[in-house]
Backbone as CSV, one residue per row, in Angstrom:
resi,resn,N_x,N_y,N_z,CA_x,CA_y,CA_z,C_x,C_y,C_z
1,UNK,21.668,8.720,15.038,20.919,8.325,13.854,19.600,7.697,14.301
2,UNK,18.391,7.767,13.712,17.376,7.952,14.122,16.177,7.079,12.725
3,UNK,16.711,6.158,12.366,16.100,5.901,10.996,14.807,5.322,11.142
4,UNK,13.912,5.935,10.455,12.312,4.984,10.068,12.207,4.476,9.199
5,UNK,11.410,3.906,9.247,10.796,2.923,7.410,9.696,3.346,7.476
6,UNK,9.006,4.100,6.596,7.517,4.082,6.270,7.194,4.309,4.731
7,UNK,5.482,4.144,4.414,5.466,4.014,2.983,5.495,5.549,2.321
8,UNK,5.824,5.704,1.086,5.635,7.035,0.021,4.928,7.890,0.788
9,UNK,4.743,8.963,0.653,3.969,9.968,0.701,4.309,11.287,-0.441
10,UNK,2.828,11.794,-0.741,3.110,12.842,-1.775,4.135,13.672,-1.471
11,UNK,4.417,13.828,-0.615,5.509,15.349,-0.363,7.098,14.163,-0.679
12,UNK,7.111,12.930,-0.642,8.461,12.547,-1.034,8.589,12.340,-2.325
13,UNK,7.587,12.539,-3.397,7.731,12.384,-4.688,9.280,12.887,-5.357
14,UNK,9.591,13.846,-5.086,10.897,14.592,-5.642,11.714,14.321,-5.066
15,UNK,11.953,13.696,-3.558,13.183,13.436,-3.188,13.503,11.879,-3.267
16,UNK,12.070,11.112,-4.053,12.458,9.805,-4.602,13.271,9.598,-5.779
17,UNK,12.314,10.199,-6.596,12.631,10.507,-8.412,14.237,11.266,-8.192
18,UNK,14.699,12.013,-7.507,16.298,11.901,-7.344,17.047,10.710,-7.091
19,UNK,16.435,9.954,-6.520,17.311,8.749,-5.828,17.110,7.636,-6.878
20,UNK,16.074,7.854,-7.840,16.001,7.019,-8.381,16.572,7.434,-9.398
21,UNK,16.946,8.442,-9.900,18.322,8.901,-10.870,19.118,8.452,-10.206
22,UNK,19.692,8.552,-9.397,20.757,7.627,-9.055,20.426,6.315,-9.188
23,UNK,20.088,5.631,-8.901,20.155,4.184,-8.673,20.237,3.721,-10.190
24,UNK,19.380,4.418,-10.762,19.181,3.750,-12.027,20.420,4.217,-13.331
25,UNK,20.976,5.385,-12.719,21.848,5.687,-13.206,23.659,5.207,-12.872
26,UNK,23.614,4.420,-12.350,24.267,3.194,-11.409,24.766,1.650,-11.991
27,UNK,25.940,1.561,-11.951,25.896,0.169,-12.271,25.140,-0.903,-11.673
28,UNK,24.602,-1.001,-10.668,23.786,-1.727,-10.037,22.421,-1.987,-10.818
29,UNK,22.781,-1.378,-11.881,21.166,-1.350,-12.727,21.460,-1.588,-14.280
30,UNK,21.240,-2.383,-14.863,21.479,-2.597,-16.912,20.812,-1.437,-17.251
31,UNK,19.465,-1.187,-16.927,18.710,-0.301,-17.728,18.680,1.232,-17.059
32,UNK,18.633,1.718,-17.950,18.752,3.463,-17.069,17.538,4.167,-16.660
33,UNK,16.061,3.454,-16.820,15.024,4.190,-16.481,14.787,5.536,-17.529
34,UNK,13.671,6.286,-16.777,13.375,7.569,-17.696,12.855,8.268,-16.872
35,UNK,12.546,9.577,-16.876,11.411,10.326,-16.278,10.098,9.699,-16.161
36,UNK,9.257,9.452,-17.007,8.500,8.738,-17.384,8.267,7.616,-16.036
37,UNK,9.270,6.842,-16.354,8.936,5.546,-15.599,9.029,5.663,-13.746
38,UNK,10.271,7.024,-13.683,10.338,7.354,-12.493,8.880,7.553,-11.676
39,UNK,8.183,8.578,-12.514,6.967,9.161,-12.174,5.957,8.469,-11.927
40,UNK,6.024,7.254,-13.049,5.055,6.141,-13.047,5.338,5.213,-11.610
41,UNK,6.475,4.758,-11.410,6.642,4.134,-10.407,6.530,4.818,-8.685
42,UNK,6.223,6.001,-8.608,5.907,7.112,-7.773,4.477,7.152,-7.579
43,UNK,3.914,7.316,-8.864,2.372,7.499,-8.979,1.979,6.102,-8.453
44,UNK,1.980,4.963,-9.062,1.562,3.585,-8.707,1.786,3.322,-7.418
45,UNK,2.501,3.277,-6.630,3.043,3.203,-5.296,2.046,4.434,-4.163
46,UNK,1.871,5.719,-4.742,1.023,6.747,-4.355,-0.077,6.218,-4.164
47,UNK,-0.900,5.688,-5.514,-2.329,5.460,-5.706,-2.621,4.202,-5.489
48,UNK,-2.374,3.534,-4.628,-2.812,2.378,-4.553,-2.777,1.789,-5.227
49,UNK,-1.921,1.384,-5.901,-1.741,0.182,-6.934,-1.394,-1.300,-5.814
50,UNK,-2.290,-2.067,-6.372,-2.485,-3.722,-5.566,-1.383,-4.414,-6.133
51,UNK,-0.560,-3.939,-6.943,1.184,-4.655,-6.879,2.206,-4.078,-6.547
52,UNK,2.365,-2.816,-6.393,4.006,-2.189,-6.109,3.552,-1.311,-4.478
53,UNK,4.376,-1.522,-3.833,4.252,-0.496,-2.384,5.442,0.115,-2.276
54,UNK,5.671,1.672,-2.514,7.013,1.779,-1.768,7.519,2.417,-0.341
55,UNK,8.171,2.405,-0.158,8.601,2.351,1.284,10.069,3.733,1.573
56,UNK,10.084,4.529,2.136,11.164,5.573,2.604,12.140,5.394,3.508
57,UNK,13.528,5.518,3.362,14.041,5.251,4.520,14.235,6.672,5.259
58,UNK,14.004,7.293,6.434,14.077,8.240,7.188,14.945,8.719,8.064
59,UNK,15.769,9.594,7.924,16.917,9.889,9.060,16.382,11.070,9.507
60,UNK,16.120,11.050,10.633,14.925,12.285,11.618,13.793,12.432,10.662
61,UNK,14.133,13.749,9.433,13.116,14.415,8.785,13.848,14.657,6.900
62,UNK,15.484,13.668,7.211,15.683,13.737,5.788,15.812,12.216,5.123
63,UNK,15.021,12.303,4.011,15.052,10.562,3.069,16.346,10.307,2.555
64,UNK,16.608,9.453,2.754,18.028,8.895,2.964,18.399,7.617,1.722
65,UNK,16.856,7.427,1.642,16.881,6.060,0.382,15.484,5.496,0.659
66,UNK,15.121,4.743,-0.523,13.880,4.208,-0.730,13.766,2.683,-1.067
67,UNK,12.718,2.273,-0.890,12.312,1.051,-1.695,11.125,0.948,-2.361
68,UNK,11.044,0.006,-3.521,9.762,-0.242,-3.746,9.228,-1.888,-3.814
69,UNK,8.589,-2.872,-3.814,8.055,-4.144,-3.462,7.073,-4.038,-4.650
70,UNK,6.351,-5.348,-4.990,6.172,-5.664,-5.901,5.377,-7.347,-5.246
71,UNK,4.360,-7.365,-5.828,3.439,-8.663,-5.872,3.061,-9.615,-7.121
72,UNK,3.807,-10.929,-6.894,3.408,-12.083,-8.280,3.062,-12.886,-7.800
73,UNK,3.493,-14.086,-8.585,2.711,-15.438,-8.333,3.543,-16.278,-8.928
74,UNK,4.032,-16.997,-8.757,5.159,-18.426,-8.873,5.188,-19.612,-8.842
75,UNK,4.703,-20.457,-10.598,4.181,-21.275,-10.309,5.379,-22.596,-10.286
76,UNK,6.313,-21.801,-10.133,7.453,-22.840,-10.048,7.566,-22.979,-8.040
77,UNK,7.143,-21.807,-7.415,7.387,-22.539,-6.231,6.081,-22.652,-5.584
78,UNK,5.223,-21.956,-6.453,3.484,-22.359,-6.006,3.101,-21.939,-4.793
79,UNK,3.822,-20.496,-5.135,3.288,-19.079,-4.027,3.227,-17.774,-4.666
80,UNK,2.326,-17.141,-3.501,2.763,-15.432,-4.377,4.050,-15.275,-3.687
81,UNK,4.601,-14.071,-4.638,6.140,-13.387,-4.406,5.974,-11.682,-4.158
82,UNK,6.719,-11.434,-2.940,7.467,-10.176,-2.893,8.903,-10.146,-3.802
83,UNK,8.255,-9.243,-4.389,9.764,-8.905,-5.370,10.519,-7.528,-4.798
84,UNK,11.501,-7.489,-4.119,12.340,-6.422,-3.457,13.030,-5.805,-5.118
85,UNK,12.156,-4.648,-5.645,12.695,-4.271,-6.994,13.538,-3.192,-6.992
86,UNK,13.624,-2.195,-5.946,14.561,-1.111,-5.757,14.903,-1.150,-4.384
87,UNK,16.276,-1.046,-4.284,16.540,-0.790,-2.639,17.611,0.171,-2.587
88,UNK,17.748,1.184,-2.579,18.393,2.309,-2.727,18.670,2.947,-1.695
89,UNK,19.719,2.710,-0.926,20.302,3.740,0.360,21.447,4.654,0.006
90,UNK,21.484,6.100,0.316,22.162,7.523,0.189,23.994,6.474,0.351
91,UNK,24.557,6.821,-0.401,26.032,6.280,-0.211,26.520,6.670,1.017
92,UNK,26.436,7.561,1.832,26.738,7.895,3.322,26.221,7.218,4.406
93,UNK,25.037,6.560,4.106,24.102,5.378,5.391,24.348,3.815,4.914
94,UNK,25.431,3.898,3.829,25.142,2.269,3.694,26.068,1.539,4.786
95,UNK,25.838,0.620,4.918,26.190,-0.354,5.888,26.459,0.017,7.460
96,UNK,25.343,0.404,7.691,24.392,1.063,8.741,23.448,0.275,9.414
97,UNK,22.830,-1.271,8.690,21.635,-2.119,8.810,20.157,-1.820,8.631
98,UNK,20.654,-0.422,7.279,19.060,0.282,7.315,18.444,-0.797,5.843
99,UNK,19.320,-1.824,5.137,19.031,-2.703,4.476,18.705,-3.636,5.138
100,UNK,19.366,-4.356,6.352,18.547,-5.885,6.731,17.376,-5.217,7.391
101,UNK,17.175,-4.119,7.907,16.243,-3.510,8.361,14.772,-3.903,7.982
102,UNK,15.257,-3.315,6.898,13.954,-3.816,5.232,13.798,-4.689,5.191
103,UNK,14.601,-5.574,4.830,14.569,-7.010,4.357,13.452,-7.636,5.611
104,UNK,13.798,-7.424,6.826,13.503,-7.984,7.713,11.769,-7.934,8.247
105,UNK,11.266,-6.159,7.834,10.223,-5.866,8.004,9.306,-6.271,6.788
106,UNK,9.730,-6.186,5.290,9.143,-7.393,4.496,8.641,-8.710,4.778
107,UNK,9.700,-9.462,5.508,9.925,-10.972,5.713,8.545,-10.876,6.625
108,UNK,8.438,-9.844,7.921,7.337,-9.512,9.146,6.391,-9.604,8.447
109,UNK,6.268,-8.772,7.092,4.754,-8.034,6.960,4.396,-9.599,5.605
110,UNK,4.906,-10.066,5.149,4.542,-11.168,4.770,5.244,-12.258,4.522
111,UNK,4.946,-13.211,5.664,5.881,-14.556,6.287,5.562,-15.190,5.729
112,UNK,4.578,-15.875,5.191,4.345,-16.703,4.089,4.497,-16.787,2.733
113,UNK,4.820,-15.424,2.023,5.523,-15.208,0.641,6.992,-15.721,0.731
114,UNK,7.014,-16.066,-0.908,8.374,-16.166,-1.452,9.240,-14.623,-1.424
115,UNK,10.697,-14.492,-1.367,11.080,-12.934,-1.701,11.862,-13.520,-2.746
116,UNK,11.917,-12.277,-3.685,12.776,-12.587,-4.732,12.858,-11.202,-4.711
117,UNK,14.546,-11.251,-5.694,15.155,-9.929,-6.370,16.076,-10.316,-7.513
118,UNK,16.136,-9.448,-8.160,17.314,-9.356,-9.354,18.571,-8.560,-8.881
119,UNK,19.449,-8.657,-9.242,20.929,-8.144,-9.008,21.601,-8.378,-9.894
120,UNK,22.330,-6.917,-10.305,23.896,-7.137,-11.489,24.363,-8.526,-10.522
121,UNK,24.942,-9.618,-11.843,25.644,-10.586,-11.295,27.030,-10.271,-11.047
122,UNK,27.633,-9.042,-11.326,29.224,-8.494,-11.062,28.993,-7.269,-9.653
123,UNK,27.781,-7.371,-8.924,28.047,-6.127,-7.628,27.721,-7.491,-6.724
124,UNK,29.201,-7.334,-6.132,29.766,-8.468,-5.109,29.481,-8.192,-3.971
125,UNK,29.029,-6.389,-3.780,28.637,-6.586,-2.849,27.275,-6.759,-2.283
126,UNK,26.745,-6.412,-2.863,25.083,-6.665,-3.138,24.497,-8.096,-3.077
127,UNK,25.041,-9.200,-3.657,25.214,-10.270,-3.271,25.174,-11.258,-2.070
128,UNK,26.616,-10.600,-1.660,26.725,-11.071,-0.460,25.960,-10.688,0.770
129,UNK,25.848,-9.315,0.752,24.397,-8.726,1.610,23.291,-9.662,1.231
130,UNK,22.773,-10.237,0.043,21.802,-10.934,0.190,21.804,-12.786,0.545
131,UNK,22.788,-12.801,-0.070,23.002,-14.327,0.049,23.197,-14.773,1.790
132,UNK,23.505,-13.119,2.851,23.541,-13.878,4.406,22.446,-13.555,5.063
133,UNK,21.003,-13.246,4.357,19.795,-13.264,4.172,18.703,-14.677,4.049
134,UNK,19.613,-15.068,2.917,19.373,-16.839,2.749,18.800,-16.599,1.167
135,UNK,19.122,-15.503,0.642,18.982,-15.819,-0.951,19.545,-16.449,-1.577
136,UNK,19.261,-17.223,-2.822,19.872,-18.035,-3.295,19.704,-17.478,-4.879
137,UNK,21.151,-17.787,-5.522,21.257,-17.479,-7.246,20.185,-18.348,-7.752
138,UNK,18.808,-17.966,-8.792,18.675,-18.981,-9.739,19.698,-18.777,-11.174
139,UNK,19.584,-19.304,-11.768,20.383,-19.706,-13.065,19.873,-19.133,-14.408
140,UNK,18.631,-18.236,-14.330,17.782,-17.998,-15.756,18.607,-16.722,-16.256
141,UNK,18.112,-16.441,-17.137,18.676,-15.403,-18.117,16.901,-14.946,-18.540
142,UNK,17.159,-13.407,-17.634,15.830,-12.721,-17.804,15.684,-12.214,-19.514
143,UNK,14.415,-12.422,-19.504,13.553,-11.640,-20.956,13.283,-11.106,-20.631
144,UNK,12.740,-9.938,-21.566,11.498,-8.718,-21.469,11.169,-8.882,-22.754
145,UNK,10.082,-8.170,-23.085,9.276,-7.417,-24.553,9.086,-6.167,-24.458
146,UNK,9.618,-5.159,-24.411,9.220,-4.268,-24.144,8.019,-3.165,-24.983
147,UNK,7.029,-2.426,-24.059,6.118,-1.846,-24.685,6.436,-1.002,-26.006
């Protein structure tokens, strides 16, 4: 096994937007996504968008799972934030270390940000992968408005 991390590229557009039917089609996720948003979150990540980057995981020459990252500002801990918003590995490579992998090259590429993520509070295992990271539960109950 032979795994890379590197960012999007046009030719992975279609073998993201699959993975991201899965994921989103997943208990690991409340909301189910759309075409739409798949594409959008593909395109933004493509074109340089100055908040979302995503990232491929690589086994030789086949994508195996993706991520995408995300940039805020937190004035409760009075930093910007990496938000780890998709982390999606092929059910055959998980628990492999192609997740602390990530985690780890995030933490590299910006040591001075906060990381944050959301997680179903019932995938135990997802959790615990993060919590021996050094994440910690906050207590809120997310909003949206949606467009």
């Amino acid at each position: 096994m032979n795994i890379t991390i590197r960012k999007f590229e046009r030719t992975d557009a279609d073998a993201i937007i699959g993975m991201m039917r899965k994921f989103y089609g997943s208990p690991a996720v409340i909301t189910n996504g759309s075409e739409e948003i798949f594409a959008a979150n593909v395109a933004n990540c493509l074109n340089g968008s100055t908040c979302a980057e995503g990232f491929v995981f690589v086994d030789d020459a086949k994508i195996i799972g993706y991520a995408i990252t995300t940039r805020s500002y937190s004035t409760e801990f009075g930093s910007e934030c990496i938000w780890l918003e998709d982390i999606f590995i092929a059910q055959e490579y998980r628990g492999r270390g192609i997740g602390s992998e990530f985690i780890r090259r995030v933490k590299d590429l910006h040591p001075e940000k906060i990381l944050r993520l959301e997680s179903e509070a019932g995938n135990a295992k997802a959790l615990s992968f993060y919590e021996r990271f050094g994440f910690k539960p906050l207590p809120y109950l997310e909003l949206v408005l949606p467009r």
